[in-house]
Each structure stands twice: as C-alpha cells, then as structure tokens.
N, C-alpha and C positions, 0 to 999 in steps of 0.2 A: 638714609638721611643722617645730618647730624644735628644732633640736639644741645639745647643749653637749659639746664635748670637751675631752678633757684631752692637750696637746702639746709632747713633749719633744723639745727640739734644741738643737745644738750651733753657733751663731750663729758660726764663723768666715769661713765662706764666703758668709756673707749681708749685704745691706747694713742687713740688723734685719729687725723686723717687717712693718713699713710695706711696701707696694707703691710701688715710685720707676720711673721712667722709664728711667732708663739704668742699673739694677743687678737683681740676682736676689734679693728677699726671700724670706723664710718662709712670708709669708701670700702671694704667689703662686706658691708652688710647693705647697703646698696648696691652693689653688684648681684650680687647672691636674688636679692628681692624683684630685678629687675628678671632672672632667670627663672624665676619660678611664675614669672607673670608671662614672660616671653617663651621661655623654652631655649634662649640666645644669650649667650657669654660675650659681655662686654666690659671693655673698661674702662673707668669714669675717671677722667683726668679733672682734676680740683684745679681751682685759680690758685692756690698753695697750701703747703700744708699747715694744720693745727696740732699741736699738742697734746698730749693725752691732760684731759680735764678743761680743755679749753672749746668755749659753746660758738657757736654759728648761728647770725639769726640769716644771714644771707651769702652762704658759700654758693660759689658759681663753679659748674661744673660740666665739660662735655664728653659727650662718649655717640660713639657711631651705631647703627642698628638698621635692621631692616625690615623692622614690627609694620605693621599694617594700622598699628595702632597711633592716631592722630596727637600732635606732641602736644596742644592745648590742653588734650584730655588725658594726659601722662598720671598728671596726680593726682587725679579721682581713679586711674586704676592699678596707681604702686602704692598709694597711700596705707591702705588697708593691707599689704603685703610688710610694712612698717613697725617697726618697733614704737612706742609711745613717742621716744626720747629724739627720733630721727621722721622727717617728714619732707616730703619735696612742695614747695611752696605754689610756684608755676616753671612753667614749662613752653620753649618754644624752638622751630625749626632756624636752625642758622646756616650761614655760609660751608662749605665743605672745607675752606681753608681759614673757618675761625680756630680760635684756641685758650681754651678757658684760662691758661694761665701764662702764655707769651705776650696777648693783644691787652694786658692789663693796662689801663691807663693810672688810673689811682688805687686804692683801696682806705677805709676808713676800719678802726679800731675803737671799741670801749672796753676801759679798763673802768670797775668798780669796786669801790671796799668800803667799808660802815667802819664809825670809830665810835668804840664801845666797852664798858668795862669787860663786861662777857659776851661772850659768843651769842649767837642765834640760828634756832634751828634749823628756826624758817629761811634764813639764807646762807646757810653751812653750802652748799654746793654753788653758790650763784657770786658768791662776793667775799674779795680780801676782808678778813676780820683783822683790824689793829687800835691801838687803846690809846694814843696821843691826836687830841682833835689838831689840827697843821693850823698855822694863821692860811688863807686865803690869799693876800696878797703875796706873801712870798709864793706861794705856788705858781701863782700867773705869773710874775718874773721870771722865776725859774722857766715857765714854759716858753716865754718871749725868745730866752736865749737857745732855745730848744730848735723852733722852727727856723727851716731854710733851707739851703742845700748844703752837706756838711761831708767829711770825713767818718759814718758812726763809728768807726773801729770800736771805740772804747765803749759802745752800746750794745755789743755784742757777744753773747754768752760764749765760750767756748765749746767748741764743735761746730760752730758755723764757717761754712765750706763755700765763697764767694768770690768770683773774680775781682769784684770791684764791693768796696765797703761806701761810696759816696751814694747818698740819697737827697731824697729833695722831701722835707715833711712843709705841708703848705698850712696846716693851722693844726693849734692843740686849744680844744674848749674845755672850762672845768664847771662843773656846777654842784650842786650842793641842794639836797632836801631833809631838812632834817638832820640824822645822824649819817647819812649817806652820799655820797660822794660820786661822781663819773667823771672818767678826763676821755675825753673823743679827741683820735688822733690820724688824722688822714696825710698820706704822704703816697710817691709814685712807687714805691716798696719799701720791705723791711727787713732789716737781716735778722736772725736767730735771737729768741726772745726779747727783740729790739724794745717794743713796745711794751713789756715788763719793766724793762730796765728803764724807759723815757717814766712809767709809772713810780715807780721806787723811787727814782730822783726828785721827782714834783715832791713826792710825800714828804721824802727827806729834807728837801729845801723846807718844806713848810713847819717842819719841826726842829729847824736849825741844826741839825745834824750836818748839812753841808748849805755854802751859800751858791746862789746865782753866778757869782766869779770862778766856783768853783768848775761849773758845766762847762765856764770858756777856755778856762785851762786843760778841761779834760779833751776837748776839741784838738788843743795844743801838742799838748806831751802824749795824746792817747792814750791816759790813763786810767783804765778799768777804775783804779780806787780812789780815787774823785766824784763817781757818783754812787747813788744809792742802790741800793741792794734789789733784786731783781724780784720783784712781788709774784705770790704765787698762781701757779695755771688758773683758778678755777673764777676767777675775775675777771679773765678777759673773755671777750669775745670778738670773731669777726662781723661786725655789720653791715658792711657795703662794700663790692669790687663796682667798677667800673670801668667801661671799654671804650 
C-alpha cells in the first residue's frame, strides 16, 4: 500500500530534508526508523524539500510498504522509534498513483523573527532575531505588491534549478504579538529560499531600507538588489501542503 503522513520537526540538527552523504537529514532518519520497526527499506518522498535548520509543523510525505501494520496506527508505532525533534503526526492509506509532492495544489509558509535589542535563549533556534521594530503598515503594502501570479526570478537565491520561475502566491498575512512577528505566506509553489527572500523584503520595507515601488520594479528589471536580504533558515517553517 501507499502511505501519506503527516511530519513534524524541528530542522536544527538536520541538514533539511533531503538525504546528503556526509550529513543527517530528516527524511533519513525516517527511513532508517521506519526499518527498524518494519524490518523494510523504504523511501519517503516529501512534498519538498527543507533547508537545513528549517522546522515542519506539517510536511507531507509518501513512501510504499508492505507492513501489515494498519497506516492509522503508523504513529503510535514509529513514534517511539523517533528522535524527540522529529515525529509523524497522522498517518493514512492513499491512492497508488498519489504523490506527495507532484499532486501539490498549494502550500503555506511562516516566517517568524522578534525585534529586540538582545537575543533570546528561549527562541535562539525558533525565530529570526533583528533589533529595528518595522512600521506595520509599510509591511502590508510591501506584501499587497507581493501577491499574485508573478515572474519571482529575482526572489530566488542562487542555485535554484527551475524550469519556470512564474508562481502564483494567493495571500501573505502579517501579525504581531508583542515583540514578535509572523508573515504566513501560501502560494501554488516556491522556488529556492523564495519565501526568506518575500520575508527580508516585508522587514525591509518596514524599516525603509527599500520601498513598495521598489518590489514592482524588481518584478520588472529582475533585480535581485531591489529587495531585501534573505532572512535566516531557523525562522521559517513549513506549515501546510495541500492536495
């Protein structure tokens, strides 16, 4: 049968998603866990990949098997086979020609960072740390001119490897508690640290470093250096694919 889970973790200790040669990802430490529960080498194709230091509260992910073992009850008995940091949420039987990451219809992102003179412990691994509070409304401007269907070339870090650079981002939300910050960004995909780089700009707008004209021209000329600076891994997370 094939399976589709739902898998949350905590990406500091990881080198991402991806399986690398000389580091410990996610999807092989799930692999690995699922053989010592089964005794069967499978492999866990993700909805995409994550970054090293980049968290999942809801990566989707399927791999084939021939366990005996009922997919409902998958994560009461890999859970405990699990490192603290990585966990599978639920679990269930799907189609033999689904695919955790061709049949994506959307996906949603949070980026988070705190604006603070110093650092904090308590969220050193969980959230961008930066020290200029942004006005609010320039932010939402800046995001207005963000969503839609767009050319990102120039939202894309170098080393992303893409037939087509045109996406469709359908809303960016921003909110504010306190000293801390989240911008929720769902779109029908994203290229290579796309959504860093949509994060850095918002900030950036927000502390006048660059304006909202600036994003339409970057549209324009495909100009990398017309937005802001690409915030770092340990901030975002994936929070929702969808099929």
């Amino acid at each position: 049968m094939r399976v589709l889970i739902t898998v949350e973790y905590k990406g500091t200790a990881y080198c991402g998603w991806q399986r690398q040669k000389n580091a410990l990802s996610v999807q092989e430490v799930l692999a690995n866990a699922y053989f010592k529960l089964t005794g069967e080498k499978v492999t866990m194709h993700g909805s995409g990949r994550t970054d090293a230091g980049v968290h999942a509260l809801g990566q989707k992910v399927h791999f084939d098997t021939s366990s005996a073992i009922p997919a409902e009850r998958l994560p009461f008995a890999i859970n405990p086979l699990l490192p603290q940091d990585i966990k599978v949420k639920d679990a269930k039987e799907v189609s033999k020609d689904f695919n955790a990451r061709f049949d994506v219809k959307r996906k949603t992102y949070v980026y988070k960072f705190y604006v603070s003179p110093t650092e904090s412990p308590m969220l050193y691994d969980f959230q961008c740390h930066l020290v200029t509070v942004p006005d609010m409304t320039l932010m939402q401007e800046c995001a207005k001119r963000i969503v839609g269907t767009h050319d990102f070339l120039p939202f894309q870090a170098t080393g992303g490897h893409v037939k087509s650079t045109v996406r469709t981002v359908y809303s960016i939300d921003i909110d504010k508690t306190d000293d801390q910050y989240s911008i929720t960004v769902c779109g029908n995909g994203f290229l290579y640290n796309m959504v860093r780089i949509i994060a850095g700009t918002i900030y950036w707008c927000g502390i006048g470093k660059i304006t909202p004209d600036d994003v339409d021209k970057a549209f324009e000329t495909k100009d990398r250096k017309l937005l802001g600076k690409t915030l770092e891994a340990k901030g975002l997370y994936l929070a929702k694919v969808e099929y």
